[in-house]
PDB file of N, H, CA, C and O in Angstrom:
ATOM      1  N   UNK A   1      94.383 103.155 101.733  1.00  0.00           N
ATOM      2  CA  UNK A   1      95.797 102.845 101.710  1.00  0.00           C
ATOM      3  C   UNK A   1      96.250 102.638 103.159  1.00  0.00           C
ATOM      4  O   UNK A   1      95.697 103.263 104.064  1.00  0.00           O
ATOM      5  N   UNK A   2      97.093 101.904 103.362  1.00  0.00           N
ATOM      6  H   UNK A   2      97.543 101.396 102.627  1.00  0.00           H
ATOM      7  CA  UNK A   2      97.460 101.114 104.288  1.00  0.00           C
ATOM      8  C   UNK A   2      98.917 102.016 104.469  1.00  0.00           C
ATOM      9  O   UNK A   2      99.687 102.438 103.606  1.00  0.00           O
ATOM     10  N   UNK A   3      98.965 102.153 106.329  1.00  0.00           N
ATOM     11  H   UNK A   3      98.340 101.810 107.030  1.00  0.00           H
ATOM     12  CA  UNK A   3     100.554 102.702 106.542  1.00  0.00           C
ATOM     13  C   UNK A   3     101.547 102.130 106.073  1.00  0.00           C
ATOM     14  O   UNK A   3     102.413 102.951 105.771  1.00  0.00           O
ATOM     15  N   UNK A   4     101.779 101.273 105.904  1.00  0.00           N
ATOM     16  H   UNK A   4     101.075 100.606 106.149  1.00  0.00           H
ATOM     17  CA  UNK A   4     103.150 100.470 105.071  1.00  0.00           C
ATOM     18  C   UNK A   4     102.996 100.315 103.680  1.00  0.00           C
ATOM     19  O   UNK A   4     103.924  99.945 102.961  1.00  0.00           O
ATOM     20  N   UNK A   5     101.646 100.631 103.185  1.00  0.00           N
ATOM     21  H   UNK A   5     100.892 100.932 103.769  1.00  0.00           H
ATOM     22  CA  UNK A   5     102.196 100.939 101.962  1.00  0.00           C
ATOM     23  C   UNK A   5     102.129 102.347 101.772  1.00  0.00           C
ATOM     24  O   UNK A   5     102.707 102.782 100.776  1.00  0.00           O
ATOM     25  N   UNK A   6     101.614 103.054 102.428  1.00  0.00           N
ATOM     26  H   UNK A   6     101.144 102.701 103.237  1.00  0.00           H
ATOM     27  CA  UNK A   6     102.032 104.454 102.147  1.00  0.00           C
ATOM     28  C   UNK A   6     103.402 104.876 102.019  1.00  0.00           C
ATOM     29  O   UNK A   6     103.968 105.521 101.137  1.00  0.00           O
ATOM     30  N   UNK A   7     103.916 104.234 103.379  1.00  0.00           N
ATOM     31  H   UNK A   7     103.457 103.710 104.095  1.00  0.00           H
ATOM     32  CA  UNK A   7     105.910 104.514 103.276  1.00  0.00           C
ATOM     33  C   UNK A   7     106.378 104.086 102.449  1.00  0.00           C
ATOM     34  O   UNK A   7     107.421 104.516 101.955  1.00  0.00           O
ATOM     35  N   UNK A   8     105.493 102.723 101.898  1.00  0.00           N
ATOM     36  H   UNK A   8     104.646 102.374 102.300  1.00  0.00           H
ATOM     37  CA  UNK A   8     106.470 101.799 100.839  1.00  0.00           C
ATOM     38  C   UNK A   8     106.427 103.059  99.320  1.00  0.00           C
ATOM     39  O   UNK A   8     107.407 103.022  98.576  1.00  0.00           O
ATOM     40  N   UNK A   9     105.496 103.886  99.052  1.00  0.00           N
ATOM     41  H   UNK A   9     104.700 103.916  99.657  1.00  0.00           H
ATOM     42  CA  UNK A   9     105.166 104.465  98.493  1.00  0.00           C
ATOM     43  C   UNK A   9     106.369 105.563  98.484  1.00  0.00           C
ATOM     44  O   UNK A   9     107.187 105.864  97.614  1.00  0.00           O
ATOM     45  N   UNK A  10     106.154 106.021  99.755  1.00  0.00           N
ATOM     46  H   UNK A  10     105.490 105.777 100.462  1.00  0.00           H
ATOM     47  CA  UNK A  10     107.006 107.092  99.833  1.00  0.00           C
ATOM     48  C   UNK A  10     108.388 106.951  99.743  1.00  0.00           C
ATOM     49  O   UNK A  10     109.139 107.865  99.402  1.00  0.00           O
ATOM     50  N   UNK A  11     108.820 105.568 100.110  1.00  0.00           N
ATOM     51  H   UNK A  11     108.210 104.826 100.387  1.00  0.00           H
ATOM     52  CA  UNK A  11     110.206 104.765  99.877  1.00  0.00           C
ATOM     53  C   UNK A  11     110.817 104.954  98.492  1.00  0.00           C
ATOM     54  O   UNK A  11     111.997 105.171  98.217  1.00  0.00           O
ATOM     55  N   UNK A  12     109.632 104.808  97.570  1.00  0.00           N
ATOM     56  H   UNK A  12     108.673 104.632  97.794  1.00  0.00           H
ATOM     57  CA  UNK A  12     109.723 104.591  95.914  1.00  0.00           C
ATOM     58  C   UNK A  12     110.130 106.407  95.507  1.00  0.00           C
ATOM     59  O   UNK A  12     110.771 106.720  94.504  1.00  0.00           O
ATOM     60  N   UNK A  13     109.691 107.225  96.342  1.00  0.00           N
ATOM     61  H   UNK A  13     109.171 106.971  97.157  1.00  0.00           H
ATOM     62  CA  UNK A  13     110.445 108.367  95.668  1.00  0.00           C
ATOM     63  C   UNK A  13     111.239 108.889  95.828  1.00  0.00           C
ATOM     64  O   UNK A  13     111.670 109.902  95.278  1.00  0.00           O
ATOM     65  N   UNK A  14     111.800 107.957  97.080  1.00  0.00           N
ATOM     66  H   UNK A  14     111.449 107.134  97.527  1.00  0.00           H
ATOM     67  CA  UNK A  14     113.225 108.655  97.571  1.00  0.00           C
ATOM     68  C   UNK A  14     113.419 108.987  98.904  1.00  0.00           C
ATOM     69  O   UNK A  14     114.481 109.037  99.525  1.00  0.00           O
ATOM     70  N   UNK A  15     112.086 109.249  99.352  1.00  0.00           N
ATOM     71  H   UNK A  15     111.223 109.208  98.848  1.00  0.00           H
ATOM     72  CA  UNK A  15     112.053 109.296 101.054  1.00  0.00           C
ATOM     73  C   UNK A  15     112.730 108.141 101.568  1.00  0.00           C
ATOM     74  O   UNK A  15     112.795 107.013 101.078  1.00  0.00           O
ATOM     75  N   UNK A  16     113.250 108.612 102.683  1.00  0.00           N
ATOM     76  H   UNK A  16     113.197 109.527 103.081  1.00  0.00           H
ATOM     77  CA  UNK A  16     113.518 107.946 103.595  1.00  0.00           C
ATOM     78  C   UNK A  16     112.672 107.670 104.874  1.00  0.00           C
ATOM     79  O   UNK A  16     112.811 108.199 105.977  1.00  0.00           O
ATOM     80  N   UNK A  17     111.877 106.847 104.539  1.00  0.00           N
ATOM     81  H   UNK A  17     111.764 106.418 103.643  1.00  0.00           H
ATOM     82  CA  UNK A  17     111.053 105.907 105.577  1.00  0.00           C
ATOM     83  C   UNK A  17     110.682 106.505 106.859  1.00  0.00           C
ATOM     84  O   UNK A  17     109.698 107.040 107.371  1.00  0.00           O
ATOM     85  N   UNK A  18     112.256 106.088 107.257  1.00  0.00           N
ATOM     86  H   UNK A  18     113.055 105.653 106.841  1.00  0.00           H
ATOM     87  CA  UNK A  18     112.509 106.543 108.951  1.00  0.00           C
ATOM     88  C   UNK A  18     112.358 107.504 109.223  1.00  0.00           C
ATOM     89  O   UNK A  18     111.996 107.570 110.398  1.00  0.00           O
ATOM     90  N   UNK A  19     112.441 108.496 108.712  1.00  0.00           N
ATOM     91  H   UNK A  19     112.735 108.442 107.758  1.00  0.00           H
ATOM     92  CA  UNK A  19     112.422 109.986 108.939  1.00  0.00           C
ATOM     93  C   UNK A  19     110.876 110.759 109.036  1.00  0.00           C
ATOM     94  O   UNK A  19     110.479 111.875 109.372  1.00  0.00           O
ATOM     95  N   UNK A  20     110.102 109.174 108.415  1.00  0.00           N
ATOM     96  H   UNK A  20     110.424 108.268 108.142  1.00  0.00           H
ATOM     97  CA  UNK A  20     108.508 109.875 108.841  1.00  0.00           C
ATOM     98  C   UNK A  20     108.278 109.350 109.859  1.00  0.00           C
ATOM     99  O   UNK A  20     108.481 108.148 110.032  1.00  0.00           O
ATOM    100  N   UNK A  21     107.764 110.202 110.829  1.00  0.00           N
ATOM    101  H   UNK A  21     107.599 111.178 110.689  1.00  0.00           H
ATOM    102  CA  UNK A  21     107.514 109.715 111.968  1.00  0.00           C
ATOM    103  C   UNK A  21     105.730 109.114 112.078  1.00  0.00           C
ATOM    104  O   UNK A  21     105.304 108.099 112.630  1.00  0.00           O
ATOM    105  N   UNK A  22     105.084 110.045 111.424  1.00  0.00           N
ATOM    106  H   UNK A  22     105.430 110.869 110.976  1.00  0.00           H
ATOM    107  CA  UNK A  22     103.628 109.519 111.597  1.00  0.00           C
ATOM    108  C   UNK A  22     103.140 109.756 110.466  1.00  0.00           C
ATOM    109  O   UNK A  22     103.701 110.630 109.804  1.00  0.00           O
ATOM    110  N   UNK A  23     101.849 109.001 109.838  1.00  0.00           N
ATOM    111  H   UNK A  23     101.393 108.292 110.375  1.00  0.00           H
ATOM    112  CA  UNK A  23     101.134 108.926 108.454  1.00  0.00           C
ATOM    113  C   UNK A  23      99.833 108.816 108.939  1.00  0.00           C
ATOM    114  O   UNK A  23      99.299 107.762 109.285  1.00  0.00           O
ATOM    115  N   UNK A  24      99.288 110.033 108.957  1.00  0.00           N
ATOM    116  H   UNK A  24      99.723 110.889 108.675  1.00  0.00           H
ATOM    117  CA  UNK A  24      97.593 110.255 109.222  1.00  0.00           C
ATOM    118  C   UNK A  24      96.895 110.502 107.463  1.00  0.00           C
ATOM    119  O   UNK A  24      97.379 110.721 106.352  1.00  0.00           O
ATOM    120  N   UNK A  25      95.399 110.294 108.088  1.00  0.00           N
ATOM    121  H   UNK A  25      95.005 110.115 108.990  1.00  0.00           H
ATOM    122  CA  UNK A  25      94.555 110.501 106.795  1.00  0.00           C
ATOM    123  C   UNK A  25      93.455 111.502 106.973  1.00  0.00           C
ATOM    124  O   UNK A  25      92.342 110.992 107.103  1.00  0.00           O
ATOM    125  N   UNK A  26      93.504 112.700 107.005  1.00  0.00           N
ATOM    126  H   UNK A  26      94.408 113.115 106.900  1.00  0.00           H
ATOM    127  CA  UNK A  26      92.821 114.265 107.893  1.00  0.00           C
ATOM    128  C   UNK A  26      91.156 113.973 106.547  1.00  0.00           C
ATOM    129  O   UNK A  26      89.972 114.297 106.640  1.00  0.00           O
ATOM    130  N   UNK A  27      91.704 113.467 105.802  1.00  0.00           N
ATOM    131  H   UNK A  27      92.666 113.203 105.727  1.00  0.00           H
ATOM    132  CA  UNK A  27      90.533 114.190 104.549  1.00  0.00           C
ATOM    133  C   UNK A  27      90.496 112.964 103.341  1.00  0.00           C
ATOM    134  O   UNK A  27      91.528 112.330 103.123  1.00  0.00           O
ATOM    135  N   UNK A  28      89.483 112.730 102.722  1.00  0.00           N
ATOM    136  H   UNK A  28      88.644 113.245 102.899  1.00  0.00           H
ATOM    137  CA  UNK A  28      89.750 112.462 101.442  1.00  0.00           C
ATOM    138  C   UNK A  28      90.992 112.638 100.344  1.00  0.00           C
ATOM    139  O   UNK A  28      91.542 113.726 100.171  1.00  0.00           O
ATOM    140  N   UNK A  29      91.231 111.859  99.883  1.00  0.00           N
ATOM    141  H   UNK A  29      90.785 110.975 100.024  1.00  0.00           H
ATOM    142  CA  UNK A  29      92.386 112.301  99.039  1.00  0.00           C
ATOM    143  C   UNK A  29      93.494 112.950  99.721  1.00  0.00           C
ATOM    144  O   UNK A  29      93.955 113.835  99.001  1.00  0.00           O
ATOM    145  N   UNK A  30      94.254 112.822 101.126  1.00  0.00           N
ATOM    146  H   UNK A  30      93.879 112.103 101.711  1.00  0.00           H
ATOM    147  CA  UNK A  30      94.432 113.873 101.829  1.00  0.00           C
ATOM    148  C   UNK A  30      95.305 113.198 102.848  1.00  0.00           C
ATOM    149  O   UNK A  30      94.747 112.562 103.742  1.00  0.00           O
ATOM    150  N   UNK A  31      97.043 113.294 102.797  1.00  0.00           N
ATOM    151  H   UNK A  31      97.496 113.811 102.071  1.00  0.00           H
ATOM    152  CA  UNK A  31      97.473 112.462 103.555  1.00  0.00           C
ATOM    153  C   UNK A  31      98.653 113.167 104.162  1.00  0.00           C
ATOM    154  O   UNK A  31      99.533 113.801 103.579  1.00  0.00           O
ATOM    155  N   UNK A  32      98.488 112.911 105.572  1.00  0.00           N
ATOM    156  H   UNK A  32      97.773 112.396 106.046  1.00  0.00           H
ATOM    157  CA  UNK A  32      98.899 114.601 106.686  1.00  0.00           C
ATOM    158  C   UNK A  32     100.543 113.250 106.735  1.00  0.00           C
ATOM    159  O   UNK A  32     100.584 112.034 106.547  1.00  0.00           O
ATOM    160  N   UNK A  33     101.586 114.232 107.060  1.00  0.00           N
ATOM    161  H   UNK A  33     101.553 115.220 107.213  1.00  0.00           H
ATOM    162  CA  UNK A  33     102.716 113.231 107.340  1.00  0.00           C
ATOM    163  C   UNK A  33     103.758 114.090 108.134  1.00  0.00           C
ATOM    164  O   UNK A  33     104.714 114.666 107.615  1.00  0.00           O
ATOM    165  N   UNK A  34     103.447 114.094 109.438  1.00  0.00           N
ATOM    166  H   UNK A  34     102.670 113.627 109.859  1.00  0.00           H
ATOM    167  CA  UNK A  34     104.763 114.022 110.347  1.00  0.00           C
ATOM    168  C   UNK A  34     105.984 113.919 110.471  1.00  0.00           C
ATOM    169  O   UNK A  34     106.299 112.837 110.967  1.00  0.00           O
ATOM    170  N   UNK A  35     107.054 114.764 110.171  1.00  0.00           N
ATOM    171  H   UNK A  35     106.798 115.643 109.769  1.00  0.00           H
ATOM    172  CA  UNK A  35     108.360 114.620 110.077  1.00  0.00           C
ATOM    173  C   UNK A  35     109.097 115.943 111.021  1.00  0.00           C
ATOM    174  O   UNK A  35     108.593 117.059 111.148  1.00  0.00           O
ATOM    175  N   UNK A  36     110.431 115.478 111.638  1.00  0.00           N
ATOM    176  H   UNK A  36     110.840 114.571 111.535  1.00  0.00           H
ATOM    177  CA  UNK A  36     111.243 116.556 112.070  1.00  0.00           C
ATOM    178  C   UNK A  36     111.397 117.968 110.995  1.00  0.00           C
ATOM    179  O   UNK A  36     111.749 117.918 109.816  1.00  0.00           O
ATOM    180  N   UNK A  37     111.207 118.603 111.397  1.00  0.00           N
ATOM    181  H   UNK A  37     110.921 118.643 112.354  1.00  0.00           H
ATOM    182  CA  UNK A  37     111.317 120.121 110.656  1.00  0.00           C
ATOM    183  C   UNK A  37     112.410 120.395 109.951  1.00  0.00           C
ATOM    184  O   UNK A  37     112.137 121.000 108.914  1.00  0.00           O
ATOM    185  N   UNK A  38     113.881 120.121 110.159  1.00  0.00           N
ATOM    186  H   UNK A  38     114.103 119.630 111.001  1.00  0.00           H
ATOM    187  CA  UNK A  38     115.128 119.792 109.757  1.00  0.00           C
ATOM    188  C   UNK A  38     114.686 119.308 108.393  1.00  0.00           C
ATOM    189  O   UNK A  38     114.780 119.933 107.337  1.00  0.00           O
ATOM    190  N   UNK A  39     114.070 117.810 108.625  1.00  0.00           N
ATOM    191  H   UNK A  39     113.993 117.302 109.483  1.00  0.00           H
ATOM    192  CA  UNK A  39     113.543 117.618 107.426  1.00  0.00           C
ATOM    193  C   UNK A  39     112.853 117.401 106.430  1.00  0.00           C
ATOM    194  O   UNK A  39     112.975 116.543 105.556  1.00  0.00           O
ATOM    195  N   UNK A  40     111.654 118.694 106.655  1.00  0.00           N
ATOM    196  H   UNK A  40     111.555 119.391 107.365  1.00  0.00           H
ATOM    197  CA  UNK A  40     110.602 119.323 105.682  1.00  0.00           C
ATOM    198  C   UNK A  40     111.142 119.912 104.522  1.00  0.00           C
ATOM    199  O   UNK A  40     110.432 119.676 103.544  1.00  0.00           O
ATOM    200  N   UNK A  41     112.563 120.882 104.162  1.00  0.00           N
ATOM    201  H   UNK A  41     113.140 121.073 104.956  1.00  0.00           H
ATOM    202  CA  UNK A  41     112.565 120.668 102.799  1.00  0.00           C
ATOM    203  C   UNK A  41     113.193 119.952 101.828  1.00  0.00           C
ATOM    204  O   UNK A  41     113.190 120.111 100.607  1.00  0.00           O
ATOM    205  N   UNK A  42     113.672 119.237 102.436  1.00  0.00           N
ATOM    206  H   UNK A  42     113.674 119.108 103.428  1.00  0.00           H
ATOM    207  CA  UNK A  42     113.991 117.951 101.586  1.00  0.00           C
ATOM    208  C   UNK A  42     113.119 117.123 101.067  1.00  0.00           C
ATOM    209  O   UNK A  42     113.310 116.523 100.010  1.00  0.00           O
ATOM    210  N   UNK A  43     111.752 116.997 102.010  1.00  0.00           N
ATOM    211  H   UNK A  43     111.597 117.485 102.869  1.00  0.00           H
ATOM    212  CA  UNK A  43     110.484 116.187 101.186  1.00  0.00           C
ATOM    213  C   UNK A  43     110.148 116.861 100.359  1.00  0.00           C
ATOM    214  O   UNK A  43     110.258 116.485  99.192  1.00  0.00           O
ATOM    215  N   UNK A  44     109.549 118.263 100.722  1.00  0.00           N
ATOM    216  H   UNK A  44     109.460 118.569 101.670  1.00  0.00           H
ATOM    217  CA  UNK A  44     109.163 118.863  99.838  1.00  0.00           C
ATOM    218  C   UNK A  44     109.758 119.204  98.460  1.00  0.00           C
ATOM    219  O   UNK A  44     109.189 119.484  97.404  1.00  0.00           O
ATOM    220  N   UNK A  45     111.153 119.095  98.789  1.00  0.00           N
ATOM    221  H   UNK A  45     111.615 118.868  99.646  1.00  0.00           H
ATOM    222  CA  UNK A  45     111.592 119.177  97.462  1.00  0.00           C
ATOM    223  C   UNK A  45     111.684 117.838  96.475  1.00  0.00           C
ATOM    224  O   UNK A  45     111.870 118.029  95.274  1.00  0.00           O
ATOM    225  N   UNK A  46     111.554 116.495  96.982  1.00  0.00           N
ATOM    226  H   UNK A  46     111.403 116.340  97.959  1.00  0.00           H
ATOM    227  CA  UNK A  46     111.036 114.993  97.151  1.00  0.00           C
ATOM    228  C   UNK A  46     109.767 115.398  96.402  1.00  0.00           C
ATOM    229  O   UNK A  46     109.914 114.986  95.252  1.00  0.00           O
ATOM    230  N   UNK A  47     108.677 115.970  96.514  1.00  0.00           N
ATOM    231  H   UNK A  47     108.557 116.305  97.448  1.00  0.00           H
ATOM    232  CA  UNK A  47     107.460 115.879  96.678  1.00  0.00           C
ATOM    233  C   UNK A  47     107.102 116.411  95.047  1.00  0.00           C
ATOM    234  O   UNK A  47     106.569 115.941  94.041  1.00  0.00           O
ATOM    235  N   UNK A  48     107.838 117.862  95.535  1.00  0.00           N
ATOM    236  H   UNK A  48     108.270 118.244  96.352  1.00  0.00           H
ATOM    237  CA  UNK A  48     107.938 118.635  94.228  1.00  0.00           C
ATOM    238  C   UNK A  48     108.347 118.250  92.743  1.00  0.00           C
ATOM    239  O   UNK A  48     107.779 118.630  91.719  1.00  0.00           O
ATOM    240  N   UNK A  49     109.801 117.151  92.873  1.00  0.00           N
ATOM    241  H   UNK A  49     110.262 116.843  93.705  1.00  0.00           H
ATOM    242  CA  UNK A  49     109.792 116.858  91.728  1.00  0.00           C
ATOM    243  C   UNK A  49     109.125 115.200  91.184  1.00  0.00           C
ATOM    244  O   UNK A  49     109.157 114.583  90.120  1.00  0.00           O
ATOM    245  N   UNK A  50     108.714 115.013  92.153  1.00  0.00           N
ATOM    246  H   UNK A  50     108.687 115.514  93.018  1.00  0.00           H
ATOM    247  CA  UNK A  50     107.280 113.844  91.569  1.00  0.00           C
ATOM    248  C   UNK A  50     106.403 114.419  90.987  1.00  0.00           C
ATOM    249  O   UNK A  50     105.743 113.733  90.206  1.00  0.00           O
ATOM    250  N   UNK A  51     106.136 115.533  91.098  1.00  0.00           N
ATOM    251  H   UNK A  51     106.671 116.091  91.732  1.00  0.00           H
ATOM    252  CA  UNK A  51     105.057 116.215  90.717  1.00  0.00           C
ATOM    253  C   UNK A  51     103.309 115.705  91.987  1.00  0.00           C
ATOM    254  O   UNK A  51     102.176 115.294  91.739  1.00  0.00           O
ATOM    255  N   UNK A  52     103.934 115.998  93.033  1.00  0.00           N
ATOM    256  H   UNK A  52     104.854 116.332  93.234  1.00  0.00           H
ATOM    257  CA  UNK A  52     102.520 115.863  93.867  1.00  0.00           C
ATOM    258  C   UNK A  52     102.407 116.875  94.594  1.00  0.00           C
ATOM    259  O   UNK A  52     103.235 117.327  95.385  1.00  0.00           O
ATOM    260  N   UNK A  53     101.058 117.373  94.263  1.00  0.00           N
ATOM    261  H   UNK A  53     100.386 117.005  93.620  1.00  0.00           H
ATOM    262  CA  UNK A  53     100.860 118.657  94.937  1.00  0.00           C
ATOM    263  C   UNK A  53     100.649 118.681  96.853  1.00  0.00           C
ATOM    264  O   UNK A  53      99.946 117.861  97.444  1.00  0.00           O
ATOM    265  N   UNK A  54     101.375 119.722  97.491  1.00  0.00           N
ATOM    266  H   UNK A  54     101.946 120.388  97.011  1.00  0.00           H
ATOM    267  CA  UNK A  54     100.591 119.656  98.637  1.00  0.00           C
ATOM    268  C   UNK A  54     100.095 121.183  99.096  1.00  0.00           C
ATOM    269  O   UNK A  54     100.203 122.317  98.630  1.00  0.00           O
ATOM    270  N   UNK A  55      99.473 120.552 100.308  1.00  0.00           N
ATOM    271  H   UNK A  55      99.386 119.630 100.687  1.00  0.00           H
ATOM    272  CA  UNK A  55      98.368 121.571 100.600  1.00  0.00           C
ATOM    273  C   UNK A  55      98.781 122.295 101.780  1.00  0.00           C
ATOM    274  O   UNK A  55      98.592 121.769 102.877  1.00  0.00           O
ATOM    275  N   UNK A  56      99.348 123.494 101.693  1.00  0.00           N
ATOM    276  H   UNK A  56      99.501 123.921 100.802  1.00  0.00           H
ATOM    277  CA  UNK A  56     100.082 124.638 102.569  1.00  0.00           C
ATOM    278  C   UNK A  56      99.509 124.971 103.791  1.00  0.00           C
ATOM    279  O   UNK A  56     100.035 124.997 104.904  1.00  0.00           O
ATOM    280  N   UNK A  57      97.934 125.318 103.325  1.00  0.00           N
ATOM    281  H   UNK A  57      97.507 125.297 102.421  1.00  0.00           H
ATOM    282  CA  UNK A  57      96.946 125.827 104.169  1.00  0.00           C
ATOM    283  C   UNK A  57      95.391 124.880 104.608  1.00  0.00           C
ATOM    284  O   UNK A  57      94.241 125.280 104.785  1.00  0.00           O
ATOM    285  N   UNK A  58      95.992 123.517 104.670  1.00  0.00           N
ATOM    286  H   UNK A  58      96.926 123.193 104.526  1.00  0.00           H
ATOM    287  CA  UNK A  58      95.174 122.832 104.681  1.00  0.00           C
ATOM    288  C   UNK A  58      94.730 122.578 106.259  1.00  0.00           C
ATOM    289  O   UNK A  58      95.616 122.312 107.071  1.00  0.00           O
ATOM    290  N   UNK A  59      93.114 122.677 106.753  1.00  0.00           N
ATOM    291  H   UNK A  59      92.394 122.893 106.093  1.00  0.00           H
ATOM    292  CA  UNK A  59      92.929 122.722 108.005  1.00  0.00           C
ATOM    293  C   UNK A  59      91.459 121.721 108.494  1.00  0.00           C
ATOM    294  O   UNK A  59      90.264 121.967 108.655  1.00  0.00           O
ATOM    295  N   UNK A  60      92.154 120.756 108.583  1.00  0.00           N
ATOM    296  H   UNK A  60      93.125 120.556 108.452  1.00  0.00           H
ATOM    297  CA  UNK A  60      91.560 119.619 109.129  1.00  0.00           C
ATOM    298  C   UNK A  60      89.820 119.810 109.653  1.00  0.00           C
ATOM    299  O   UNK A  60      88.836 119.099 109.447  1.00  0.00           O
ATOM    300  N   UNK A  61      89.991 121.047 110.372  1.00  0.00           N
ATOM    301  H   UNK A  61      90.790 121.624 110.540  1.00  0.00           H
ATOM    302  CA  UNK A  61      88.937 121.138 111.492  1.00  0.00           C
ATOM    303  C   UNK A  61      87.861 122.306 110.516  1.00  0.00           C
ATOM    304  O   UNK A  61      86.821 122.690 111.050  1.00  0.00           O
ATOM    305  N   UNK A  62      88.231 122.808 109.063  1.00  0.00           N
ATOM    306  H   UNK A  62      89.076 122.496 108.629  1.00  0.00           H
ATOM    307  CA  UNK A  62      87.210 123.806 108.554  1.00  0.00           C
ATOM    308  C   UNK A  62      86.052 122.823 108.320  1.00  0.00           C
ATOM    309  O   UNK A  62      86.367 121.636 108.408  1.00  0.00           O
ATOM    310  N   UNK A  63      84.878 123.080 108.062  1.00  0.00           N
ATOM    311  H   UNK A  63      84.623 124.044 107.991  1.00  0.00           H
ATOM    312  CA  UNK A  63      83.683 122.633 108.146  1.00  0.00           C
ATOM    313  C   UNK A  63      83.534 121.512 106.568  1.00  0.00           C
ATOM    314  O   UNK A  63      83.006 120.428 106.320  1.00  0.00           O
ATOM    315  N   UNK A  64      84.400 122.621 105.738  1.00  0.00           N
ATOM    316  H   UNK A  64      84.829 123.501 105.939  1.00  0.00           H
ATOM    317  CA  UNK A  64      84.162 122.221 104.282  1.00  0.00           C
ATOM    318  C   UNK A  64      85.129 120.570 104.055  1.00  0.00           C
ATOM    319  O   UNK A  64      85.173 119.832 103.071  1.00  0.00           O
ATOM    320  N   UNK A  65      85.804 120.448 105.411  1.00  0.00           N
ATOM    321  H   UNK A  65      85.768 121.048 106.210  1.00  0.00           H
ATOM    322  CA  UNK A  65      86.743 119.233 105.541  1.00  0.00           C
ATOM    323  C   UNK A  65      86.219 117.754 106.447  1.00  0.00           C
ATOM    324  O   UNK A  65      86.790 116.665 106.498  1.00  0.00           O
ATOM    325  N   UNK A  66      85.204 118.102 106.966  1.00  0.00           N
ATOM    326  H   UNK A  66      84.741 118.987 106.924  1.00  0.00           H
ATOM    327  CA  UNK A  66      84.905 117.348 108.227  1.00  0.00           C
ATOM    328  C   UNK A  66      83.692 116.264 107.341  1.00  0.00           C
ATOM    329  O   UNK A  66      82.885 116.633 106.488  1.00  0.00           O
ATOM    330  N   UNK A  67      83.879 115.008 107.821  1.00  0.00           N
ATOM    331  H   UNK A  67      84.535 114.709 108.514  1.00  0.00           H
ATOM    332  CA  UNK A  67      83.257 113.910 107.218  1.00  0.00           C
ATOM    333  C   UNK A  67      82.008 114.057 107.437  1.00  0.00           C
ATOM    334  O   UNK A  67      81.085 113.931 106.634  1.00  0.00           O
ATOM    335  N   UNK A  68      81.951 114.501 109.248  1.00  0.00           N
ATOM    336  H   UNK A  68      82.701 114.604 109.901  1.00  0.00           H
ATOM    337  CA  UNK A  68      80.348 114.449 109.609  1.00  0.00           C
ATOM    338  C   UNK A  68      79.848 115.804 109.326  1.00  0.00           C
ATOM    339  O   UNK A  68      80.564 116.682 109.808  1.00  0.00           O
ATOM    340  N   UNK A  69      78.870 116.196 108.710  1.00  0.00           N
ATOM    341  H   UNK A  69      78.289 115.483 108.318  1.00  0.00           H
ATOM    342  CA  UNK A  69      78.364 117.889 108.636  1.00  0.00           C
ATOM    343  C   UNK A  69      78.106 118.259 110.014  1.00  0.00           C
ATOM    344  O   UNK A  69      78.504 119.357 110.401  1.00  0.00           O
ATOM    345  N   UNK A  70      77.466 117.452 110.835  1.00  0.00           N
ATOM    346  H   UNK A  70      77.143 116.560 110.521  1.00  0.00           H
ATOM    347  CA  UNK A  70      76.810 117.856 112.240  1.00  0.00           C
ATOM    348  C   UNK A  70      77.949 118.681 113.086  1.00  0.00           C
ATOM    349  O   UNK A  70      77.867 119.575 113.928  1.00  0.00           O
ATOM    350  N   UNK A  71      79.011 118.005 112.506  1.00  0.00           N
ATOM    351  H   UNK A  71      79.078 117.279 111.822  1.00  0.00           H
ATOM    352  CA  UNK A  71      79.981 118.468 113.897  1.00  0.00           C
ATOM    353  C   UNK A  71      80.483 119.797 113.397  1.00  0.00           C
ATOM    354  O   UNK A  71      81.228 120.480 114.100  1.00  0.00           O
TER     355      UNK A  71
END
């Protein structure tokens, strides 16, 4: 998935676009998104009633997350 359609995505549930500042991809299935803190529960509550789960304690750098095993 492509950054503009991710927002366009996120556009469709009500987000407001602008307010994400960055759209990374940390993991499989797995899409990290950057916003002012002010307004984290408003997505989340955005998020919540789409019904899409997110991941609280999710950490990029655990072993069980990392693409390459070596590293």
């Amino acid at each position: 998935m492509t950054y503009t359609e991710a927002r366009r995505r996120l556009s469709r549930l009500g987000v407001d676009s602008w307010r994400i500042l960055d759209v990374c991809y940390p993991a499989h299935s797995v899409v990290g998104l950057l916003v002012h803190l002010q307004y984290k529960p408003a997505l989340l509550s955005l998020l919540e009633k789409a019904k899409i789960p997110t991941l609280d304690t999710f950490d990029p750098l655990d072993p069980a997350n990392l693409a390459d095993p070596k590293l």
